[in-house]
N, C-alpha and C positions, 0 to 999 in steps of 0.2 A: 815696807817690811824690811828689819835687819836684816843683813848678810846671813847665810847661817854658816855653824861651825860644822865642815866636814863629818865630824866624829859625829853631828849629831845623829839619831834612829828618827825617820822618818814613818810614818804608819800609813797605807794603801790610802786611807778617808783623807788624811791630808794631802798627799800625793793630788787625790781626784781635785781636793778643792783648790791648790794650788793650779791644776790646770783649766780649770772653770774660772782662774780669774786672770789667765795668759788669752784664752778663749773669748774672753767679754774686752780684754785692751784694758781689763784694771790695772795689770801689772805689765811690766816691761821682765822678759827673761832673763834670769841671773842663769848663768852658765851651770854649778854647782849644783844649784837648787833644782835646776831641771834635769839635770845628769843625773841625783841621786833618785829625783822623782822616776825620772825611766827605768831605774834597777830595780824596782820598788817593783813596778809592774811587771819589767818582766819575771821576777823573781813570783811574783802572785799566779802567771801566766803558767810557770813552769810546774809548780808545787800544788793549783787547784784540785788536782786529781787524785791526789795521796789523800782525800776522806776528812781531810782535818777544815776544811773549808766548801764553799758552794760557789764559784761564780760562772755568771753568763759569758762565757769565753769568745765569743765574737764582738758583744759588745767594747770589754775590757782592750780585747786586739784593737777595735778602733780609737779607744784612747791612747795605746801605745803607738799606734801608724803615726796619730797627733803631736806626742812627743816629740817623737823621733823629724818628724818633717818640720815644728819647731826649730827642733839643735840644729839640726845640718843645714836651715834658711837661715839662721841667726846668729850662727857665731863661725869664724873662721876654723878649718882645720883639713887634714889629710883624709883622704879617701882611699879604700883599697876596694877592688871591682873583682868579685870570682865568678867565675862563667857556671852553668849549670854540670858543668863536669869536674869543679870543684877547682879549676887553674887559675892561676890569675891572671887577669886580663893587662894587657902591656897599657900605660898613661897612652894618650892622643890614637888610640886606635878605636877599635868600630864600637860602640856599646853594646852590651850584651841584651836580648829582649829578654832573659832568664838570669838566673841564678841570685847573687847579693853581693850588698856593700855593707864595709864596715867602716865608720866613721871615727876617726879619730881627734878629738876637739882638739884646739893649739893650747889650749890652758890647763887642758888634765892632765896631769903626769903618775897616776897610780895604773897600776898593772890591769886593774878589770875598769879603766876607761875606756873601754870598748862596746861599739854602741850596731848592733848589727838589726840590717832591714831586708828579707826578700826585696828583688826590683819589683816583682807583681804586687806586693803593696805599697809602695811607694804611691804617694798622689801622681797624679800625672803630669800635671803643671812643672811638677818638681825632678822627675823623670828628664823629660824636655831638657830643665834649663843644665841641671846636670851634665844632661849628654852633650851638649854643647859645650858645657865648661870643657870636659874633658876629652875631647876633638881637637880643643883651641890650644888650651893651656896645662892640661895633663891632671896629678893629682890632689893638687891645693884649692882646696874651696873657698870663700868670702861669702857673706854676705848679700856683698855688688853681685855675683855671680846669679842669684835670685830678685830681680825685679820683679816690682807689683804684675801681676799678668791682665794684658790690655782686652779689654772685650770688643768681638767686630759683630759688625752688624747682624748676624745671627748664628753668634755662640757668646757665651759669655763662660769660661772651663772656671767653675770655683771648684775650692775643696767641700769635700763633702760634707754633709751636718752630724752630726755624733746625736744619734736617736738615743733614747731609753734611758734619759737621764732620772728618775723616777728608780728604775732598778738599778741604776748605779751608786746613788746616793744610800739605799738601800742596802744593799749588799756590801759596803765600804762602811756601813756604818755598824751594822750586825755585827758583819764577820769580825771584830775585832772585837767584840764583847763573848763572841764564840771564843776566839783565838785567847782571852783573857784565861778563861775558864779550864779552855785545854792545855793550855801551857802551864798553868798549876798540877793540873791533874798529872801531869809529866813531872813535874817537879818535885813531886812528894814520891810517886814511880821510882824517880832515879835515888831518890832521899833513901828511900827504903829498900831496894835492890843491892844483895851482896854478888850479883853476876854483872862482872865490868863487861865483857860485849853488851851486854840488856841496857847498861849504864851507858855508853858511848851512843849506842842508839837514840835513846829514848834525849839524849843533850845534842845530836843533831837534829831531830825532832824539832826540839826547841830551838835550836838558830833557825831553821826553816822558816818558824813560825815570827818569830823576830826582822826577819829579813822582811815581811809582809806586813807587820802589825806595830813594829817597833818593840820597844820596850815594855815589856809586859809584866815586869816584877812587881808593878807598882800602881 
C-alpha cells in the first residue's frame, strides 16, 4: 500500500480494516497511517454518544488499546508518565500502577500528535517492558525496548484477541452510510438557517462527523 498524504480523511471502516491487516502481519506499520488511524477512533470513541452514531464502546476501546500498543512497540519516541494525582512522574523513578502515558512518536511533529493510554489498559507484556525501559534509560522509547515476550513452561502472557469482529465490521460499515445521510441533513440545516449560533453549530456537527467517517460531501 502507498504512503498516504497526511491531509488525507480517513473514515472509522478503513481505519478498522487497515488494523485487521497490521493484526493478520499483511502489513508492516507506517507510523502516519496508524497515527491518523488512532485519532480516528479515538475521535469515534469521544463523539459516539452525541446520538449521531451507535457503537459498541468496549469492543471499539479494544481496538484502540491495539493501536496504541502497536505505535509505542513500533516506532521510536518520548514518553511522558502522570501518576493518578495528575503529576508527572520524574524519568528513572518507580512506575506508577495508575494513572497514564502520553506517547509522543519521533516523526510526528503536529501539535495533536499526542497519543494518550491509561496504564490499566495497557497490555501487560507492554506495561513490563516499559517499566523497565524507564528504570534503566528514562523517557526515549525504541522499538529494542519491546522484545518478542518469551513463554516459560507454564505461562505463555500473549495479547489478548479482539472478539466481536462480526459487530465491528458492522457498525464501521453502517455507521458511515448513517453518517452520509446526517451530514447532508446538516448541511442543507446550515444552507437554510439565517441564525449564525444555529449555523456554527450545526458545521461543527459536521467536522464531528467528518473526523469519524471522513469525507462525506461526496
Amino acid at each position: 500500500m502507498s504512503r498516504m498524504d497526511r491531509r488525507d480523511k480517513l473514515a472509522l471502516d478503513e481505519s478498522y480494516r487497515y488494523y485487521r491487516l497490521l493484526d493478520q502481519h499483511i502489513e508492516n506499520p507506517d507510523l502516519y497511517r496508524l497515527a491518523h488511524c488512532l485519532k480516528v477512533v479515538n475521535a469515534a470513541l469521544s463523539i459516539a454518544e452525541n446520538g449521531h452514531f451507535k457503537l459498541t464502546r468496549q469492543l471499539w476501546r479494544r481496538i484502540q488499546q491495539a493501536m496504541f500498543d502497536k505505535m509505542i512497540t513500533s516506532f521510536p519516541g518520548h514518553l511522558v508518565v502522570m501518576g493518578v494525582d495528575g503529576q508527572h512522574v520524574p524519568a528513572k523513578s518507580q512506575f506508577p500502577e495508575d494513572g497514564y502515558v502520553e506517547f509522543y512518536p519521533e516523526r510526528c511533529r503536529r501539535a495533536d500528535d499526542i497519543f494518550r493510554m491509561e496504564i490499566k489498559h495497557l497490555y501487560p507484556a507492554t506495561v513490563m517492558n516499559i517499566t523497565q525501559a524507564w528504570l534503566n534509560k528514562g523517557a526515549n522509547l525504541t522499538p529494542e525496548d519491546f522484545p518478542p515476550v518469551e513463554c516459560t513452561e507454564t505461562a505463555c502472557p500473549m495479547k489478548p484477541m479482539i472478539l466481536g469482529q462480526e459487530v465491528l465490521d458492522e457498525e464501521s460499515t453502517k455507521g458511515r452510510e448513517k453518517a452520509y445521510g446526517e451530514w447532508w441533513d446538516l448541511y442543507w440545516q446550515a444552507y437554510c438557517t439565517k441564525d449564525k449560533h444555529m449555523r456554527t453549530t450545526l458545521f461543527k456537527t459536521m467536522d464531528q462527523l467528518e473526523a469519524v467517517w471522513g469525507n462525506l460531501y461526496y
